[in-house]
Each structure stands twice: as C-alpha cells, then as structure tokens.
N, C-alpha and C positions, 0 to 999 in steps of 0.2 A: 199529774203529768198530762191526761187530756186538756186540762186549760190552756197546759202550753205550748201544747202540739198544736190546738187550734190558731194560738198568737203566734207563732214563727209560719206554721205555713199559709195565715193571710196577712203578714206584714205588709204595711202600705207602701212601702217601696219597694213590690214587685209587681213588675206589670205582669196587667190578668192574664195576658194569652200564657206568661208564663207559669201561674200558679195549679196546685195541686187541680183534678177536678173535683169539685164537691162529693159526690159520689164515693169516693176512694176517700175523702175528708170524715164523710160520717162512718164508712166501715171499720176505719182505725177509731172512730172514738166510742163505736159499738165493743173493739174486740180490745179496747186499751192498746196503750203502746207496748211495744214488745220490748219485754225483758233483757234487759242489757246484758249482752256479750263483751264485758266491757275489755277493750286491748289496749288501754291509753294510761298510764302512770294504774294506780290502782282505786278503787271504793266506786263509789255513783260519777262518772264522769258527766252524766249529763246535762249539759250545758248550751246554749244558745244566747247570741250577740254579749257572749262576757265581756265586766267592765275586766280597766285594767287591776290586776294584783295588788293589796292593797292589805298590810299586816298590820295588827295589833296585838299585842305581847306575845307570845309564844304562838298565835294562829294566823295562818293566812285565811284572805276572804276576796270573792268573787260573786258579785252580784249576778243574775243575768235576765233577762227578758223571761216574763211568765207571770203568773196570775198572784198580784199582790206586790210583785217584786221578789223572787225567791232568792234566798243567797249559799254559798257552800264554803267550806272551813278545810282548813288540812291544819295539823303541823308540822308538818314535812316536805308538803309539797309533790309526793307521791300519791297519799290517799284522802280522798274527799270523799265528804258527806254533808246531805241538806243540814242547813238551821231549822230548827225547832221550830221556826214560824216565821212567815213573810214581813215585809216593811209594812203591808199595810192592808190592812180586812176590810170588807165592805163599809162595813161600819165607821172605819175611820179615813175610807177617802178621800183626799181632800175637794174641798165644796167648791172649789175653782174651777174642776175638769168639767162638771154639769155644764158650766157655762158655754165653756167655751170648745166641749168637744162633747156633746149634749148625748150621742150615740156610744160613749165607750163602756165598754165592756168589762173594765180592770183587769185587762191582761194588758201590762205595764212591758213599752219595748228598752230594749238597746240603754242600762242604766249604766253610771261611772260614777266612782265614789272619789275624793279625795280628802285630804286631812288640812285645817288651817284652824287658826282662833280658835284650836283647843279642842276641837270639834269633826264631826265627820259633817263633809257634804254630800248628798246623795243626789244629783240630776238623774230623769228618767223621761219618756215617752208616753203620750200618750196618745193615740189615732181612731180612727176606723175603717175598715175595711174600704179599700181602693177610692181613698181620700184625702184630700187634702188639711183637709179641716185636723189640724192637730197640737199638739201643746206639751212643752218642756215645763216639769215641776220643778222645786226642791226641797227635799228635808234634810234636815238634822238631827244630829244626835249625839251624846258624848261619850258613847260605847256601841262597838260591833256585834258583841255577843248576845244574842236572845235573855242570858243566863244572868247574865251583872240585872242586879239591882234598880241599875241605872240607864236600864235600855228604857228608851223613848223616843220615838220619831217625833219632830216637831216639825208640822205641813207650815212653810216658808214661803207657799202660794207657785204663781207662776213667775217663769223666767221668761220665754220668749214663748209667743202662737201664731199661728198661720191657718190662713183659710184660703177657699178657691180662687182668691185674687193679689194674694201674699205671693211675692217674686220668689221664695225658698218656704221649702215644708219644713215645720221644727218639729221634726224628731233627730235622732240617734248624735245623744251632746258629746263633748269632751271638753277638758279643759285642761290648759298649761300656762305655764309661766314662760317669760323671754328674760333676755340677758338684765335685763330693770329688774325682774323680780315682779314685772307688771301681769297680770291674770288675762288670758284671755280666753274666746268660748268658740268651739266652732262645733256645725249642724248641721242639715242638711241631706239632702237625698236627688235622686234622679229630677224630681219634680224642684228644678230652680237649678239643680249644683247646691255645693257647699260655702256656706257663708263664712266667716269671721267677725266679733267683732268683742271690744272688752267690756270683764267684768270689773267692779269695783269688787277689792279686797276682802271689804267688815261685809256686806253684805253678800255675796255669790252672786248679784242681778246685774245686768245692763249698766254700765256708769252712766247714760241719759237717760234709761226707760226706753222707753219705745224712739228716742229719737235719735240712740248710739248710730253709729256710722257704721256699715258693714262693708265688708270687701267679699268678693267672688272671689275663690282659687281655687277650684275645682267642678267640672258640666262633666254632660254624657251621662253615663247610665252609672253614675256616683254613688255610694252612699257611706257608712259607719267609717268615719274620719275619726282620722287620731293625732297628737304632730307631739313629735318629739324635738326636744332642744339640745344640742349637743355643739361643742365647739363653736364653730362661729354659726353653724347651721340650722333651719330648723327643719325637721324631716315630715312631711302628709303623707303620711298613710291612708288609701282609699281602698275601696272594694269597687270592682265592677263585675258585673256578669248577673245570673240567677242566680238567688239564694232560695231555701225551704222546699228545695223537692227532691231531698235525701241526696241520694245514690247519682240522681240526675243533675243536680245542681253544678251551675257552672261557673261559680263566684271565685274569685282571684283576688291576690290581694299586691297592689301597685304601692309604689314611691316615688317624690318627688323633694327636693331641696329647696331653700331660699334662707338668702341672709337676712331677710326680714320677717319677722311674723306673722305678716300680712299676707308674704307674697310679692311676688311670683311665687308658686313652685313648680322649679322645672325637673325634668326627667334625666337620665345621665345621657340622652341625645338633642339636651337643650328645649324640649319641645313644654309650653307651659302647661301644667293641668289643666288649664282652665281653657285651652286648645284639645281636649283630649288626649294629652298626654300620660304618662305615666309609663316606668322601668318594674316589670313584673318581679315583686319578691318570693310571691308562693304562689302556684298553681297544686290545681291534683296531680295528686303520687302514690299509687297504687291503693292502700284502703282511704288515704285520708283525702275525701274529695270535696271540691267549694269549701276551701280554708276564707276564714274572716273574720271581721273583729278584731282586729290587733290591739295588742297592749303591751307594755314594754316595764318590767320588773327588776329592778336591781338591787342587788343584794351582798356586802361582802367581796365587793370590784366583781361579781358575775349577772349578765346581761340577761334575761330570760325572756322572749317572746309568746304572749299568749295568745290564741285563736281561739275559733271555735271549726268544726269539719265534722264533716260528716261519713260516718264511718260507714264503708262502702263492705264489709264484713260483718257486717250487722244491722242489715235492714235499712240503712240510713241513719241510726240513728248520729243528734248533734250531738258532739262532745265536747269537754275543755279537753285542748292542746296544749304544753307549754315545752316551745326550741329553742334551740340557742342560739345568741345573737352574738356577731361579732358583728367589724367593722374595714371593710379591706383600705388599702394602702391610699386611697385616693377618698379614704370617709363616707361611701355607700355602706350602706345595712347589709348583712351579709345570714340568713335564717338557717340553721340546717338542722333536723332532729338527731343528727350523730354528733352526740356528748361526747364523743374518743374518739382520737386521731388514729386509724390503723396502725399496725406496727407491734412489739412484742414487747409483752409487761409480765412483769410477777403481779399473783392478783391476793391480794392480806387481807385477813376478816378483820372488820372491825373488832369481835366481839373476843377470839383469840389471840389476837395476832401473828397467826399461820396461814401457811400459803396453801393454793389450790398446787396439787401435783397429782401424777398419774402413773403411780407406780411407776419403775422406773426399766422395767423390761420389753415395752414398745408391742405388748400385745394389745389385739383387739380388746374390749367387753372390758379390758381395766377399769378400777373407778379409779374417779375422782374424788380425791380424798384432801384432809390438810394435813399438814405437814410441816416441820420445822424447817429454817431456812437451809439447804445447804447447797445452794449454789449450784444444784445440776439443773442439765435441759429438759427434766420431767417437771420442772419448777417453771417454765416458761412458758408463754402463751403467745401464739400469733391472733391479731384481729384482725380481722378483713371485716370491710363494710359492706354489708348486702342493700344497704340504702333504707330510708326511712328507719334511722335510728338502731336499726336489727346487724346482725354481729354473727359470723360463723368464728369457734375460739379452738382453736388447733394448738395442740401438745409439739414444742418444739422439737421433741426427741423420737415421741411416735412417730409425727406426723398425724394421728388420729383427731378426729373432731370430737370436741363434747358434745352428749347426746345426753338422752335417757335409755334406760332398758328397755326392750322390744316398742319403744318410742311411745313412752306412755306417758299421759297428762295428768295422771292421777295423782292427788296426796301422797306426799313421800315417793313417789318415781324415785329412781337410785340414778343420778348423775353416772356418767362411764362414759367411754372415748369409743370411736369405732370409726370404719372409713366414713369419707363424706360424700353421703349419699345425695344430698340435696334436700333433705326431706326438711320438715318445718319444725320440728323436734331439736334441728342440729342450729336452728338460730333465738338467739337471744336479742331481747331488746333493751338495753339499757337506759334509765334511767338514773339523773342526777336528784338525789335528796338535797334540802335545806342546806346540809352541814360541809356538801362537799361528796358525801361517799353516792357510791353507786349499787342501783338493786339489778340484779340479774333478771329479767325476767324472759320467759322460755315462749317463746311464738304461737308455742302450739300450747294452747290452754292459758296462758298467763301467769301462771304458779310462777314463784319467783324459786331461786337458789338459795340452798338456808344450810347451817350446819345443823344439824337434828337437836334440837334440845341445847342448845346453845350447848352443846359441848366443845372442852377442852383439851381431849382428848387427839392426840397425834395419831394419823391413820383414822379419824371416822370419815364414813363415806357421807358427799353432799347428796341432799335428795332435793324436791322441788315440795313447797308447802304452799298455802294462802299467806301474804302479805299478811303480818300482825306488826311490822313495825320496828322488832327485836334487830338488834342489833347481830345476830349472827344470819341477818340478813342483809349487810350491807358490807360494801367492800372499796375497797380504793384500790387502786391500781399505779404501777411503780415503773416507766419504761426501762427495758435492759438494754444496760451501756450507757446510762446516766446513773441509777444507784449502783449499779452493780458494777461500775469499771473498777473502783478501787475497792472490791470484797474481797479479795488475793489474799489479804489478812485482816485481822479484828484489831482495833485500835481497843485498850483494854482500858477499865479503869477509868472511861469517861460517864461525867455528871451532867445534866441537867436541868435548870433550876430557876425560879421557881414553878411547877405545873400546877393548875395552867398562868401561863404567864400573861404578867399584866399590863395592856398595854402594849401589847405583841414584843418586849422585851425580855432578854433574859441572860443568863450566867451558863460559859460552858467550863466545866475545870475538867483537866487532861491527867488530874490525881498524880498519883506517888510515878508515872511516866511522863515526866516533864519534855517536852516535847523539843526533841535536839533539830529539827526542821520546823519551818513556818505550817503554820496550819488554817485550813480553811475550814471553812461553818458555812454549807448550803441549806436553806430551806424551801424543799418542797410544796406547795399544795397539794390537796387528794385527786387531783388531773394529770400531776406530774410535771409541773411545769414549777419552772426555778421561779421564787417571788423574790428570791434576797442572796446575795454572795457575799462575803467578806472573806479579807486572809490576813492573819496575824503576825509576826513578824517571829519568827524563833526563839527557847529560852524564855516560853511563857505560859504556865500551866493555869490561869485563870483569863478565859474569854470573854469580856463585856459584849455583848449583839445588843445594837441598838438598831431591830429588824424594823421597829412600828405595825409589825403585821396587824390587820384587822380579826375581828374575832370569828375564830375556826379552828379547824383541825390541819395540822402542819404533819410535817416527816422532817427532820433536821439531822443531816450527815456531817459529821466531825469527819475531814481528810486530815493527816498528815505521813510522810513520808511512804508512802504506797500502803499505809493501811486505813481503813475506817471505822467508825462505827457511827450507827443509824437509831434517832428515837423518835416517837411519835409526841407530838406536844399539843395540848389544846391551849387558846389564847380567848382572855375575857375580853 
C-alpha cells in the first residue's frame, strides 16, 4: 500500500500547489499507511480511482489505481479483499510504456475493465509526476480470478498517448457503448478537458489510429469521466476540485446530459460542460470527503453507484464507496447512501425467518430478541434517517431506540432498546447485499447485527459480531401497512410452487379452502416494494403467476377475502 499511496497522492492531474508536501509524503511512507478503521460496507475497503463493477461468476471485481494494477473481489458486495496478485509485475510490463512515458514508475492510474469477444478488456494509465507526457494501455484476458488456470494478461500495447504538445493528457479511460451498440472512449484530465472519440469493436483501439476524430465535452479543472447511456440520454460524469490529500481533499463529482454521444453535455441549467458546466451529484458529507470516480453497476433491475472517498474518520484513508442510484421524474441521476426509505417495517432474518421484537412491556435495557410473527407493536420498527446511509431503529410500542449494552462495540455486545440518547451506539448503517437483503451494521465499531450462532430459537437475544457472511446476519425488511394490512387472519392451506421458481414463474394453490372471493398474489422485493400484482377472478383454487421476476429473493402475499398468507420465494 506505500506504492499506492505514493501513486494517488502524486497523480498527474493534480496541480502541484495542490499536492501533499513531500515531507509529510516520505513520513507516511516511513511509518506505512495507517491501518484501516474500515466504516464502508465490510473487509479491505481500500481503494483509489476504482473502475466501474464488473462480475464474473459468483465474484465481483474492481480494479483500481496502484502499483501493477491491484484488483478486489467480493461476493456479496459487502466484503472485499485484495487479489492474490496485480495485473502486472515488473517483469511483465509492457515494453510500450519505456517508450513513450520513459519516467514511469509502475504505479498504474485510474484503470476500467469491461467484457466483449469473450474476453475482459483492461484500459489503464500510465504518467509521471506533474506531466504531461502519458499513455493509455490495454490487456486482456479471459478470466478475472488470479486462481483459474487460465488467467493471463495479454499486453495489447497502446491505445492513445500524449505528450507536452498533445491538446488532452491520456490518462484516466472509460468506455461505453450508444444506442448503435457503437464503442466509444473518452479521457482526459484538467490539462486539455476531456476528449471522445471511437473504438473499433474486435480490437479495443482507435477505428483510425492516431487519425480518429475527437470531440471536446468537458474543460476546467476536469478529470476521471464516465458516461452512462440510458433512454434517449447519455449522462458525463466528471470530477472537479482536489483529489489525494485525504481529509482535505476537495473533489466533487458533477453531471451533464446529451442526446448524442459526443456531445454537448449540458447541465440541468443548460450550461455545456465544456463551458464549465456541470449539476453537482455528490459533494462531502460528513466522514465521506472528495467522493470520485464514478461507476455505475446494475444488477437484478438495481442501480449501484461506485466511488471512491476519503474517509474523514480514519486518517483520510481512500475507500470503495458503493450508493444507490435512482432516477427522478425528469431522468437526472439521483446518488444517496440510504438504501431505506424512512418509515416502519417488520425486520425477518434471513436465516430464521423471525422478527426482531422487544419484549413487549415498553421497558428500558429490553433486548432485542426474535420472535415469531404476532402482529403486536414490539414487532415494529420506526426508521428515521440520520443521513449518510445510518439509521436511528425505534420500537413502535416502547418508543425506545436500539442500542447496545452500556454502549459497547465489543464481540457479541447484547442488542437492547433504551431512550435515545444520541449516542453513536443507537445508529446503524445499513447496507444492501448482492441478493437484496440488508446487514445492520452499528456506527460505533462496525460489528454488524447477527443472531448468535445462527440460532433458531424464539426469544435469543441479537448481539453485534464481525461480518462472516452467515446468513443470520442478513435481513429484509417488510413496511407495516403494506404486508401487514391484511394479517387480521391467516389464509390457511396455501401452496407455493415450484421454489425456487423458474423463470420468475410460479403455481399458487389455495388447497382444500377454495376460495369463495377473488384473490390477489403480491410480490415483494427484499426493499418492500411491490414488483408484480395480479387478482384472480373467484371459484379458483389454482393460481398460474406469470410474474417474469428476475433472479432473487421475493416475499409473495396470497390476499383473499380479508385474510392472507405470506411466503418467501427465491427465483433462478
């Protein structure tokens, strides 16, 4: 990690008045970097200019700026950890960079991966300290993992270079596609703005070589471009401000529009990038400061925005970010780190499927324990957003907040309700898992919510453990007055079938109570939001749902005549 602490904080596109002083450069790489306090999803969050997300079978992977090209794995999306080994060792650098960036060092900036012809492509950066002189690589490969067999980077040479007389510096790439399905590249930094211009397909290079056509659409103190294609739009994501000096760093990350993939793009007050424009999607917010590098993950119809920030409660160090992206009414990007909508939910473990309650007598120091459904307001939860994804979780019947015991961050702390103090104890930060569910995790220290030993047991109290993964550490959450309007009574003697279902299809049978009213078939997602409604018509104890759901974890409520009943389904 000294390598890469040296490569982000002399990135070439930060002017020098604004860079670290050397002085304070060599004392951190005397004293090493400081051991991560990590508060950001779970494992090594440490990260700088990540590509966008980018899965292959069961793992996700993120490349990012550092010595060789280092990459990180989750599967889950909660917790990451380094790969076994960089894209590339001294030994195998490629022989193009001597040329043409004759000073570099192999701390490799700002890389992005994407998938085509079977294959991964890998662009990345290559510079020197407060210069222009720099150079866009690429390799290939036809596996992510260090561990297949068949990993092998194949050096693919150069893509684009610039020197002291080159109108745009090439470093920090991306690439997308437009409505054609056409490829194209854009680059770029403060020194020029940001360029465009297209790839050819089979190869990843220039369609002319050095004689493609570029378009400007982006000046000013520019850098790490991204553009997303969506509807008729295509979205540039830019950075301006200072990056790499932690806690001080004053990097932002901006948006602009255009129906063309060239360009214009303008701001939501018309003004063009390429005017100094840009509508600010993230600024600093309390620990997460100089958010950047965006990248944009979808997965399962859900939108994930990735960054990187600098964690302002731990030294500066850079981190992977990843928020959620909507879209408001008028088709702007919309970022926010709170995965849930305030408001009052039943909360179901994955692993038992019992609810959190709190005893049910409204005193202080109760725990919080699980519990079989029964419909009281010790089974409820109020969420209130405290901002930056953290969460104060109130007992609808106490009133009391969830805490820990004398507010402790330790292994196994005992979950328990008590007033709300304010204290950093009584907020959780939640995170969205891969699959939909959510992990609790506690502000103060990061231990997550777990049932102890994945028990099954009715009445065990929840304590706070280290993230391992386990399912008795994830949870969905159910708003009350959407499941719960029609629990008045249980609809008996309903089937569902086949699980998991294939194809997001399935079979409801209403059994030996054939149902003398029309019936309805909701399905949930683990956010609690309706994906699918149908109503049957009376006199029909077999339900065909032809939901198409995509593959995940559902909740599916069978209403009819004021009673229900509720199953959990996974779909292949």
């Amino acid at each position: 990690m000294i390598v890469t602490l040296t490569n982000w904080v002399n990135k070439v596109t930060q002017p020098a008045h604004l860079r670290w002083p050397f002085s304070y450069i060599m004392l951190l790489l005397l004293i090493g970097w400081p051991s991560a306090n990590v508060i950001a999803q779970q494992g090594d969050q440490r990260a700088h200019d990540p590509a966008n997300i980018i899965k292959e079978g069961n793992k996700y992977w993120v490349f990012t700026t550092g010595q060789g090209i280092p990459s990180k794995y989750s599967t889950d999306l909660i917790t990451w950890a380094f790969s076994s080994r960089p894209v590339f060792t001294p030994a195998t650098r490629p022989s193009w960079i001597t040329t043409r960036v004759p000073t570099f060092q192999n701390d490799y900036w700002a890389p992005e991966c994407i998938f085509m012809n079977g294959k991964y492509y890998l662009y990345y950066s290559c510079s020197t300290f407060g210069s222009r002189v720099s150079g866009i690589g690429l390799a290939t490969n036809v596996t992510l993992d260090p561990d297949s067999p068949n990993y092998n980077w194949v050096d693919e040479g150069e893509v684009i270079s610039s020197n002291n007389n080159s109108a745009a510096n090439a470093i920090d790439p991306a690439v997308y596609r437009d409505a054609s399905n056409n490829l194209w590249f854009i680059y770029g930094s403060f020194f020029g703005g940001i360029r465009v211009l297209q790839l050819n397909p089979t190869t990843g290079k220039p369609i002319n070589g050095s004689g493609t056509q570029q378009f400007a659409v982006a000046n000013g103190d520019v850098e790490a471009a991204y553009v997303k294609q969506r509807g008729n739009y295509y979205y540039l994501f830019i950075n301006r401000g200072s990056c790499c000096q932690g806690s001080n760093s004053t990097y932002y990350i901006q948006v602009g529009r255009s129906t063309s993939p060239t360009g214009p793009f303008l701001d939501k007050n018309g003004v063009d990038l390429n005017s100094n424009g840009g509508t600010v999607l993230m600024n600093r917010s309390g620990r997460y400061v100089g958010p950047g590098h965006a990248g944009i993950f979808e997965e399962n119809g859900v939108s994930m925005f990735s960054y990187h920030y600098y964690d302002s409660n731990d030294n500066g160090t850079p981190k992977l970010g990843i928020a959620k992206l909507t879209w408001d009414a008028t088709d702007w990007p919309v970022v926010s780190r709170d995965w849930v909508a305030p408001g009052r939910y039943e909360i179901t473990g994955q692993n038992s499927g019992q609810l959190w309650q709190a005893g049910c007598a409204g005193a202080a120091g109760q725990a919080v324990s699980q519990g079989n459904r029964t419909g009281q307001a010790c089974q409820q939860w109020d969420f209130v957003a405290a901002g930056n994804g953290e969460y104060t979780i109130t007992n609808v019947q106490s009133g009391l907040t969830v805490g820990t015991a004398s507010c402790s961050a330790a292994n196994n702390a005992a979950l328990q309700v008590g007033a709300n103090t304010g204290a950093t104890c009584q907020l959780f930060r939640l995170d969205r898992a891969s699959d939909g569910t959510l992990v609790f995790a506690s502000a103060n220290g990061n231990r997550v919510a777990e049932v102890p030993f994945a028990s099954m047991v009715p009445g065990t109290q929840l304590g706070l453990f280290d993230y391992n993964g386990c399912s008795c550490q994830r949870w969905t959450i159910t708003p009350v007055g959407t499941l719960a309007t029609a629990r008045s009574q249980k609809l008996s003697d309903v089937t569902v079938y086949p699980v998991p279902a294939v194809q997001g299809n399935f079979t409801v049978e209403l059994g030996t109570q054939r149902a003398t009213e029309a019936a309805t078939v909701v399905v949930f997602d683990l956010q609690g939001q309706v994906v699918y409604q149908e109503s049957f018509r009376s006199q029909r104890n077999k339900l065909a749902v032809k939901a198409g759901l995509k593959p995940g974890m559902y909740q599916v409520q069978v209403r009819s005549g004021g009673a229900s009943s509720t199953h959990r389904m996974s779909v292949l």
